[in-house]
N, C-alpha and C positions, 0 to 999 in steps of 0.2 A: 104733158109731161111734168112731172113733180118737179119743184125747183130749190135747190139746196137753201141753205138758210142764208150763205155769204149770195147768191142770186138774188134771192126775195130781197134780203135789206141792201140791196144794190140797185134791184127795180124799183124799191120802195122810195129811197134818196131820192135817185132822178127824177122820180115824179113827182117829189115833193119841189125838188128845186125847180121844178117846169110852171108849176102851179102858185108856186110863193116869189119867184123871181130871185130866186138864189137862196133866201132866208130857210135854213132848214133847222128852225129851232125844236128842240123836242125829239127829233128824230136821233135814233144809237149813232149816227154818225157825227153828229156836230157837238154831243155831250162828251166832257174831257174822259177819255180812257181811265178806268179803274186800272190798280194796279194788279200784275200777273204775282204769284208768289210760288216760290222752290226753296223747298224746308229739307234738307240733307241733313239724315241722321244716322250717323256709326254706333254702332252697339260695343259698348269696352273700349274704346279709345278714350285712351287716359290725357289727362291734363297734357302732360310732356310730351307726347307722342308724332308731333307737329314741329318741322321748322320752325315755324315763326311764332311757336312756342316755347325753344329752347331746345331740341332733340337735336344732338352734336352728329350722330348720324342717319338718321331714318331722312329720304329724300323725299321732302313733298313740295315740288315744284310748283305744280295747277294750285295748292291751297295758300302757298304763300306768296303768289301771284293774287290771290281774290282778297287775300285778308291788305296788299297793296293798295288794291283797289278801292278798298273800301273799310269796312268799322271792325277794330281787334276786340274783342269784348276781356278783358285779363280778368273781370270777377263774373264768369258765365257760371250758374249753377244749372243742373239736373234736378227735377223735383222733386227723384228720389234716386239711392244711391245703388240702383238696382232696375231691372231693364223694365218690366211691364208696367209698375206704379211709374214709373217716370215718363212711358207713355200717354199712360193717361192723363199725367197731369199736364204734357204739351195737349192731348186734343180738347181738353173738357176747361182749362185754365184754373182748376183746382186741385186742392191737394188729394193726393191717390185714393188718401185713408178718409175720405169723405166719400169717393166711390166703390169702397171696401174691396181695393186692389191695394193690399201690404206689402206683396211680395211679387216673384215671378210665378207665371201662370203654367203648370205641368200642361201637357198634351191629355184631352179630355175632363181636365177640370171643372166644375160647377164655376168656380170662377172668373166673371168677364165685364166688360162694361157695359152697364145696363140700357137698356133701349132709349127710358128718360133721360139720359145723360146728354144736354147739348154741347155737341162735338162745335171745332171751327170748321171743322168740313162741312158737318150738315149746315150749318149758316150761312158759310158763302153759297155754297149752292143752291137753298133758297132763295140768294138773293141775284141768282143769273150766272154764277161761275162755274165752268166747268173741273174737276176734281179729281184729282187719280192721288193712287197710294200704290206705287210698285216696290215691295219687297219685304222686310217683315214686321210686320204684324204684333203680333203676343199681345193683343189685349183680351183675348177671349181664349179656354180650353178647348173648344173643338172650332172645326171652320166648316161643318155641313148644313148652316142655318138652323140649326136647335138653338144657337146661340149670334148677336148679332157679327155679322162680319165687316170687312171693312164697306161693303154697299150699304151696311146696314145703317152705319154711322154719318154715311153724308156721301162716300167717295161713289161719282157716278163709273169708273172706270178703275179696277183693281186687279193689280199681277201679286200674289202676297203668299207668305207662308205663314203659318203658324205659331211658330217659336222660328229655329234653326232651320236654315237650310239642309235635306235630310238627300242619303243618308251621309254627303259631305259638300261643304260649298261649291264641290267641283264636278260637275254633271248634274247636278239635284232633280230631284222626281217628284219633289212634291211643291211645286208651286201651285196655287188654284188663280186661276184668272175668271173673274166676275162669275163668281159661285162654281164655275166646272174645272176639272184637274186637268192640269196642263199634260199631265205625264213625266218621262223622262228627257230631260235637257242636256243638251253638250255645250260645254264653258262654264266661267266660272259665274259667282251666283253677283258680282258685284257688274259683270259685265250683261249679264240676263237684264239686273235691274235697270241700267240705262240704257240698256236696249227698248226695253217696252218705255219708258218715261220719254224717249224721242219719239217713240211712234205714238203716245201721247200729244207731244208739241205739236206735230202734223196734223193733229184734228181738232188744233185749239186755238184757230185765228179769228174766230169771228165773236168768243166772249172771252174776259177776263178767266184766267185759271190760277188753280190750286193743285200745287204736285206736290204729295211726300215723295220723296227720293230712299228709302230706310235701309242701308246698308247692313249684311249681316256680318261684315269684315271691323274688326279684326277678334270677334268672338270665337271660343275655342269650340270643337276643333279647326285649326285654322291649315287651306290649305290653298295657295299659291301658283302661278303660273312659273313654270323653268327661265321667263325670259326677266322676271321681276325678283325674283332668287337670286340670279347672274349676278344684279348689282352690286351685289353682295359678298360677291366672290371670296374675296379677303378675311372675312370673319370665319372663322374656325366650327364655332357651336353652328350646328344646321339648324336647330329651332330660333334660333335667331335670326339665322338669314331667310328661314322663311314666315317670319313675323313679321321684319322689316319688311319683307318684301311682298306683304301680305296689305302694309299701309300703304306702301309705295302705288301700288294697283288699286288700290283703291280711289287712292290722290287723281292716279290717270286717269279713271272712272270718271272721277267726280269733274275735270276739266273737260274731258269730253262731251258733259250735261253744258257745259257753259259755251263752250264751242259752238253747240248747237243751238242755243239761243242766241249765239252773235251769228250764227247764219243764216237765221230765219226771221231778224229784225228783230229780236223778242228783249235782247240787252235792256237798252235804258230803260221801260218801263216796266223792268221786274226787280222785283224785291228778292234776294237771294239770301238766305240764311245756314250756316253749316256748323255744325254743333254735335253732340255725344250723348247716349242717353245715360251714362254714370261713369263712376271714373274704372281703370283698368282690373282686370280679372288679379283675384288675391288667392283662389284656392288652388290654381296648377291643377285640374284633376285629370290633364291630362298628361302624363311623362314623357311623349313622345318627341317627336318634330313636330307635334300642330300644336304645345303650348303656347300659351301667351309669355311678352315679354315686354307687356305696357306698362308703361311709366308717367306716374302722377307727378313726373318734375320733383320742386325740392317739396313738393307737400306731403303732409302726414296724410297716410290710411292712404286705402284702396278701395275698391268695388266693394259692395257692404261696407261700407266704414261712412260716419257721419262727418269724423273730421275732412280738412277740405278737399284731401286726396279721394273719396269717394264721391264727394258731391260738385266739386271745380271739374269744368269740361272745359274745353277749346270753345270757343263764339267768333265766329265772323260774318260780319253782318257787310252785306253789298248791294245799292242803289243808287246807279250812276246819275250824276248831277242831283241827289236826293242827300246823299253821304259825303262827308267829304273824304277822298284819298285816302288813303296811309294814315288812319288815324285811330287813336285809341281812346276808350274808354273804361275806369275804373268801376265805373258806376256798377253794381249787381244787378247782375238781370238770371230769372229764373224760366226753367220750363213752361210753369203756371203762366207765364205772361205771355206766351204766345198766344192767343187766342184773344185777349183784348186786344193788343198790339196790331195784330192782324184784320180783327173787326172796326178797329177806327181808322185804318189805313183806306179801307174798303167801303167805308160810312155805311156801317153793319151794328145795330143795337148790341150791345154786351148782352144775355140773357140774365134776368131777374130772379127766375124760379128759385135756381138755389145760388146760395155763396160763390162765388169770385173770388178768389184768392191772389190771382196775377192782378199785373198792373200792367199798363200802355205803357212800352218802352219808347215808343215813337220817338217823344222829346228828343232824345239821346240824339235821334238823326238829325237835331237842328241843335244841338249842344246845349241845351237843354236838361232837366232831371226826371227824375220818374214819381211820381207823385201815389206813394202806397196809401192805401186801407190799412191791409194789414202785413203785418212782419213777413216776413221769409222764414219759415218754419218748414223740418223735417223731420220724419219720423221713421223707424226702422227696428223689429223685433222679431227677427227669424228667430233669435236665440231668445224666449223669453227673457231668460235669465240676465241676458245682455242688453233688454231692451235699452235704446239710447230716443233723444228728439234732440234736436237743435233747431236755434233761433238766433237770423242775425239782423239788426238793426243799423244801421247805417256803416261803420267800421269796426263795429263789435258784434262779439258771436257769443252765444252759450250754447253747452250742453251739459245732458242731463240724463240721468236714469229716467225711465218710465212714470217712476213714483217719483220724480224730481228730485232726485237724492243726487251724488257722488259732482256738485256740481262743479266745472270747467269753465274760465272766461278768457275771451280774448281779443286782443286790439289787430286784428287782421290788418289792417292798414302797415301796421309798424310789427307785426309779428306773423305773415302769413303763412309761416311754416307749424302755428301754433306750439312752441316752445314751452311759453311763459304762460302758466297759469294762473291768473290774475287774478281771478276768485275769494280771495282770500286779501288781496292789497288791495282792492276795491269794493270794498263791503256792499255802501248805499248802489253802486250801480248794480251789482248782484241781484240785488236785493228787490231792484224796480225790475230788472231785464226776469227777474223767476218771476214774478206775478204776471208778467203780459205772457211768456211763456207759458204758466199757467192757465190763463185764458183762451189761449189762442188753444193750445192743448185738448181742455175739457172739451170748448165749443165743436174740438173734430169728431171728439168719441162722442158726445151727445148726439150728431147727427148721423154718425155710422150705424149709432144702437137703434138710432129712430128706424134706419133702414132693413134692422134685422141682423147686421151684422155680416163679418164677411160668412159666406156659406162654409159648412164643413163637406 
C-alpha cells in the first residue's frame, strides 16, 4: 500500500532515530521549520477604509485585532495605483512597466505576465513549498492556457477568476479551479475564497506554504450579504450601507483565515501579511447600490491617481514572537518588496536574470530599516496626455509628467496630505530627486522596449 508523504517521513524519522541513537541530523524533522506565508489582498480598498486606519464607521473588528497583534505599516504602498500592474509587481518584485503590464488587463487581452517572469510563487515552490492562489487573478487576458495562469506562475493549487467575480460577487460562475471551471457557486465570492484557502491549510502540514488569499471585495460592482448590511441600519444612503457592509464581510472573511490557522497549529510560524492592491475606486461607473464609497483617509487622489491617495494602502504585517505587538512602522514598504522579503524569510536566492526593484522589508520585524537599490518609483498613463511617474526617497516624494515636466515635491513626513508644493522652495533637492527620477525612469522604458513593448 502506497504511503502518504506525512507516513514515509514518519517512517523515515524513526528509523533514523533507531539507527543513529536519537541523532536525526539532516532529516525534514530536526531542520528548523521554514516559515508558512498568507498574503491577503483586497482590490480598492482605500487607505481609510479600516479601523485602525482611521474610518469613524466601517466595522472591522478581525483587522484591527491582527494589526493589534502585530506590525501597522502607515507608509504601505501599492506598486501601482491600479489593480493588475500592482499585481505583478507583488508577484515578480518589479515594477509593472518592466513587465509591460501599465494598466488593468480587459477579458481576452494579449496582455499578461510573461512565462520568463520569476514569480515568488514559482520560487518557493521550487524550493519544497506548497502554493495556492484562491480568488482573483487579473494578471493575464484570458485563463484557458493560451496564456500563463495562476499554475503557470508557480501556484501548485488554484481557485481564481479572471478579473471580477462575474456575473456578481454573489453566486459567481466563473471561478476556474486548477485550469477547469468550476461552474455556478452559491455565496458570496469572499466567502468561496476562504473556503477553498481552508481546504488548502488541510493539505498543507507536511511542507512550508504559500497562500494568496485575493479578495475581490470591495470592487465595484459590490454586493453584500442582508446580515452585514443590518449593521448598518441607521445610515440612510443604501449604497453605503452596502459598501460598508461589503468591508465589514470581508474583515469576517479575512478572521475566519486566521481562526483557522489558530486551529490547526499553524499561528506562530506564519507570517501573515494584509494589504490592498491601490487605493479606492475614483470613477463611480456604477450609480447604483453596488458603488463604491472608499476612502483614502485625509490623502489626495484615489485609484489612478499617483498622489498618495492612489498609491497609500493599509499594511499589516503579523508574526507572532517574530513582530512585535501593537506596533507601528513609518518606514515605506512597497508591492515590489514582497518577493525579496518573502525569499530571504525562506532562505530563497532573489533571481538575477532581470532587475529587482523591491527590497527586504524583513529588517522592519527586528526594528530595523530597509536597505534600497533603488528609489520607490511609480508610473501611470491610461490618459496619455495625463501621463504622471513619481518617486519617493526616504520622506520625500516627486512627481512628474511623463516628459518630466509640471514638477511637484513634497515632505510626506510633515505634509502627508501633499498640500505644499515644494518644488519651487527647494530648488537643489528638485533638482538631484528629477535626475535619479530620470534614471530610474529611462532604465524602465529601455527594458520594456527591449521586450517589444506592451502588446497592442
Amino acid at each position: 500500500m502506497k504511503m502518504t508523504r506525512k507516513e514515509f517521513l514518519t517512517t523515515a524519522t524513526l528509523a533514523a532515530v533507531a539507527t543513529t541513537g536519537g541523532a536525526c541530523t539532516g532529516l525534514p524533522m530536526t531542520r528548523p521549520r521554514r516559515p508558512n506565508f498568507v498574503i491577503v489582498l483586497c482590490d480598492d480598498l482605500g487607505y481609510g477604509d479600516l479601523g485602525c486606519f482611521g474610518h469613524s464607521t466601517i466595522e472591522t473588528t478581525r483587522l484591527d485585532q491582527l494589526a493589534r497583534e502585530g506590525l501597522r505599516l502607515t507608509d504601505c504602498y501599492a506598486a501601482a495605483p491600479v489593480c493588475s500592474p500592482s499585481r505583478a509587481g507583488m508577484l515578480t518584485g518589479r515594477n509593472p512597466y518592466r513587465c509591460n503590464i501599465p494598466d488593468w488587463i480587459p477579458e481576452g487581452s494579449p496582455i499578461h505576465l510573461q512565462r520568463n517572469e520569476a514569480t515568488v510563487a514559482a520560487l518557493l515552490r521550487d524550493a519544497g513549498y506548497q502554493t495556492c492562489h484562491s480568488g482573483k487573478w487579473h494578471c493575464s487576458g484570458t485563463m484557458d492556457g493560451t496564456q500563463p495562469t495562476p499554475g503557470g506562475h508557480g501556484f501548485g493549487h488554484w481557485f481564481s477568476t479572471q478579473n471580477n467575480a462575474q456575473p456578481s460577487h454573489h453566486n459567481p460562475g466563473n471561478f476556474i479551479r486548477n485550469g477547469e471551471p468550476v461552474g455556478p457557486l452559491e455565496g458570496y465570492s469572499s466567502t468561496l475564497i476562504v473556503d477553498e484557502a481552508i481546504r488548502f491549510l488541510d493539505n498543507a502540514h507536511d511542507a512550508p506554504f504559500l497562500l494568496f488569499v485575493w479578495f475581490h471585495s470591495p470592487h465595484e460592482p459590490i454586493a453584500t450579504a442582508p446580515e452585514f448590511q443590518d449593521i448598518y441600519a441607521r445610515e440612510p444612503d443604501e449604497s453605503k450601507r452596502i459598501y460598508y457592509g461589503n468591508v465589514t464581510q470581508m474583515d469576517f472573511e479575512a478572521g475566519r483565515l486566521m481562526d483557522a490557522l489558530d486551529i490547526r497549529g499553524l499561528r506562530d510560524n506564519t507570517f501573515v501579511m494584509f494589504t490592498s492592491d491601490n487605493g479606492p475606486e475614483t470613477l463611480n461607473r456604477y450609480r447604483g447600490a453596488e458603488r463604491s464609497h472608499g476612502s483614502p483617509g485625509s490623502l489626495r487622489g484615489m485609484k489612478l491617481h499617483l498622489h498618495e491617495g492612489g498609491i497609500r494602502v493599509p499594511g499589516i504585517v503579523r508574526w507572532p514572537g517574530r513582530i512585535r505587538a501593537n506596533s507601528t512602522s513609518e518606514e515605506p514598504v512597497n508591492g515590489t518588496d514582497l518577493l525579496p522579503t518573502l525569499c530571504a524569510l525562506a532562505g530563497v536566492d532573489v533571481p538575477t536574470a532581470h532587475p529587482i526593484d523591491g527590497a527586504d522589508f524583513s529588517p522592519l520585524l527586528r526594528g530595523g530599516s530597509i536597505q534600497r537599490e533603488r528609489p520607490l518609483y511609480w508610473r501611470y498613463d491610461r490618459a496619455l496626455s495625463n501621463a504622471k511617474v513619481a518617486m519617493r526617497q526616504g520622506d520625500w516624494k516627486i512627481l512628474a509628467g511623463a516628459s518630466l515636466d509640471s514638477l511637484e515635491l513634497y515632505n510626506l513626513r510633515e505634509d502627508p496630505n501633499e498640500d505644499r508644493n515644494l518644488a519651487q522652495a527647494e530648488p537643489n533637492r528638485t533638482a538631484r530627486m528629477t535626475e535619479a527620477l530620470r534614471a530610474i525612469h529611462q532604465e524602465i522604458i529601455r527594458e520594456s522596449e527591449a521586450l517589444g513593448g506592451v502588446p497592442s
